[in-house]
Every structure is written in structure tokens, then in C-alpha cells.
C-alpha positions as CSV (number, residue, x, y, z in Angstrom):
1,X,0.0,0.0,0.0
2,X,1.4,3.2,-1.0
3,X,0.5,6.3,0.9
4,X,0.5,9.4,-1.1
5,X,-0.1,12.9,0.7
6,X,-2.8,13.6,3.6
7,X,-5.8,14.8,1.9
8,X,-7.0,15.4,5.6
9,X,-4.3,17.7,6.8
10,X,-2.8,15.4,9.4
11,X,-1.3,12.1,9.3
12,X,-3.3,9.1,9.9
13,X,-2.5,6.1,12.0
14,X,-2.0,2.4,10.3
15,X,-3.4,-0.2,11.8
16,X,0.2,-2.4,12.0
17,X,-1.7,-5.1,12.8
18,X,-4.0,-5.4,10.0
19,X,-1.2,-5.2,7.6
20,X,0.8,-8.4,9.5
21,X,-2.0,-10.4,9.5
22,X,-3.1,-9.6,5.9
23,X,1.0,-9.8,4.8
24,X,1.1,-6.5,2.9
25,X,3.1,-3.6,3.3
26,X,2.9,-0.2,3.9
27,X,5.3,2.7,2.3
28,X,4.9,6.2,2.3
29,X,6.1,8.8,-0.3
30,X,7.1,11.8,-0.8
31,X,5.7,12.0,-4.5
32,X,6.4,15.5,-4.7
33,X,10.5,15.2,-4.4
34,X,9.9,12.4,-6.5
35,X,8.1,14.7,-8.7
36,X,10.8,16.8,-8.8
37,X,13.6,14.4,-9.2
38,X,12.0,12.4,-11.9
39,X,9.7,13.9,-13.7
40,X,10.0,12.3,-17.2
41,X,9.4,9.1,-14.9
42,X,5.9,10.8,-13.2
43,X,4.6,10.5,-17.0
44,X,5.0,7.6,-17.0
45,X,3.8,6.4,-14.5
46,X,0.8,8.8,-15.2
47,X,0.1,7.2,-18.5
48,X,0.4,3.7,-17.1
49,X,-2.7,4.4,-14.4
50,X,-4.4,6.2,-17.7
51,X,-4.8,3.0,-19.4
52,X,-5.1,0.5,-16.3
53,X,-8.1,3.0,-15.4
54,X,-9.2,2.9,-19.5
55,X,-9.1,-0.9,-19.3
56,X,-11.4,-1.0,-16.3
57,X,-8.6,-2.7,-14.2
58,X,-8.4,0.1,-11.1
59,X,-11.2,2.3,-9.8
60,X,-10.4,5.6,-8.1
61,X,-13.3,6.6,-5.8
62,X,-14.9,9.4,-7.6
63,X,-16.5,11.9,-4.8
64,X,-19.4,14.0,-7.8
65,X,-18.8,14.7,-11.2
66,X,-19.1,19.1,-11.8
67,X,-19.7,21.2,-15.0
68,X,-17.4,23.9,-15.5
69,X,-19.5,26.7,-14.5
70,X,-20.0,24.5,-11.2
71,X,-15.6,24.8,-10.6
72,X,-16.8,27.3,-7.9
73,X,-18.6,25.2,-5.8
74,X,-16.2,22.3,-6.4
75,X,-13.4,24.1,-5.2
76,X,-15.7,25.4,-2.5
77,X,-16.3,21.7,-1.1
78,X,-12.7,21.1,-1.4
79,X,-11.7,23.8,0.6
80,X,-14.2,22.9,3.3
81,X,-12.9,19.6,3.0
82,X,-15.8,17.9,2.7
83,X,-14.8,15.3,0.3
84,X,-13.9,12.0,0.3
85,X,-12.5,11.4,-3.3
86,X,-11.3,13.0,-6.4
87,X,-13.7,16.1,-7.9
88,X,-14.1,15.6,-11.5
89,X,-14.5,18.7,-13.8
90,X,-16.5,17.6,-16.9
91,X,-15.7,19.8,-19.8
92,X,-16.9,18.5,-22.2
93,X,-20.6,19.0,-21.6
């Protein structure tokens, strides 16, 4: 399991013991320096989640899908952290 940022704004606790008994691992990073150190390797890595998510093979959790006159409000919700997964902007509507 690869955790990515605190969407939150602290740092949540894992449960250890859920992770022994179910013999995965946990490993945070810093995707930002990584970002930054690699880039040409974060578009990759981009376009390889594109097409896993185009062959119906991972699922992010979608919170709503807005128009582009509602960006407002999205960003609105995201501020008041009310979310709990990505904000879609639809512009093709």
C-alpha cells in the first residue's frame, strides 16, 4: 500500500496489525521530491494508471462529477474539505 499525501491535513494512524496479518506492506512517499527528481518518470507512471483506469482494471473513488460553471462550488467543497475522493470537472458538456 502506497501512501500518497494527507488529503485530511494530518497524518493518519495504520493499523500495523492489520497489515501483518493480511501480509502486505505499507510505504509512504514523498511524490512531490519524487516529482521533482523524476519527472519524465511521473509521466510515465501517469500514463500507465491512464490506461489500467481505461481498461477497467483500477477504480479511483470518484466523490461527484461538476460542470465547468460549477468549478466554484467544487473548489468550494474542497476547501471545506468535505470530500472524500477525487472532484471531477466535466468539460466537455
Amino acid at each position: 500500500m502506497l501512501v500518497i499525501g494527507f488529503a485530511g491535513g494530518r497524518i493518519s494512524d495504520a493499523p500495523v496489525n492489520h497489515a501483518l496479518v493480511k501480509n502486505y506492506s505499507i510505504v509512504g512517499v514523498h511524490w512531490g521530491l519524487f516529482a521533482k527528481l523524476y519527472p519524465e518518470r511521473v509521466k510515465e507512471i501517469h500514463q500507465k494508471l491512464m490506461n489500467l483506469n481505461g481498461q477497467g482494471k483500477i477504480h479511483p473513488l470518484i466523490y461527484r462529477e461538476f460542470d465547468l460553471k460549477e468549478v466554484p462550488e467544487a473548489l468550494e467543497i474542497l476547501a471545506e474539505r468535505k470530500t472524500y475522493g477525487k472532484l471531477i470537472v466535466n468539460i466537455s458538456k
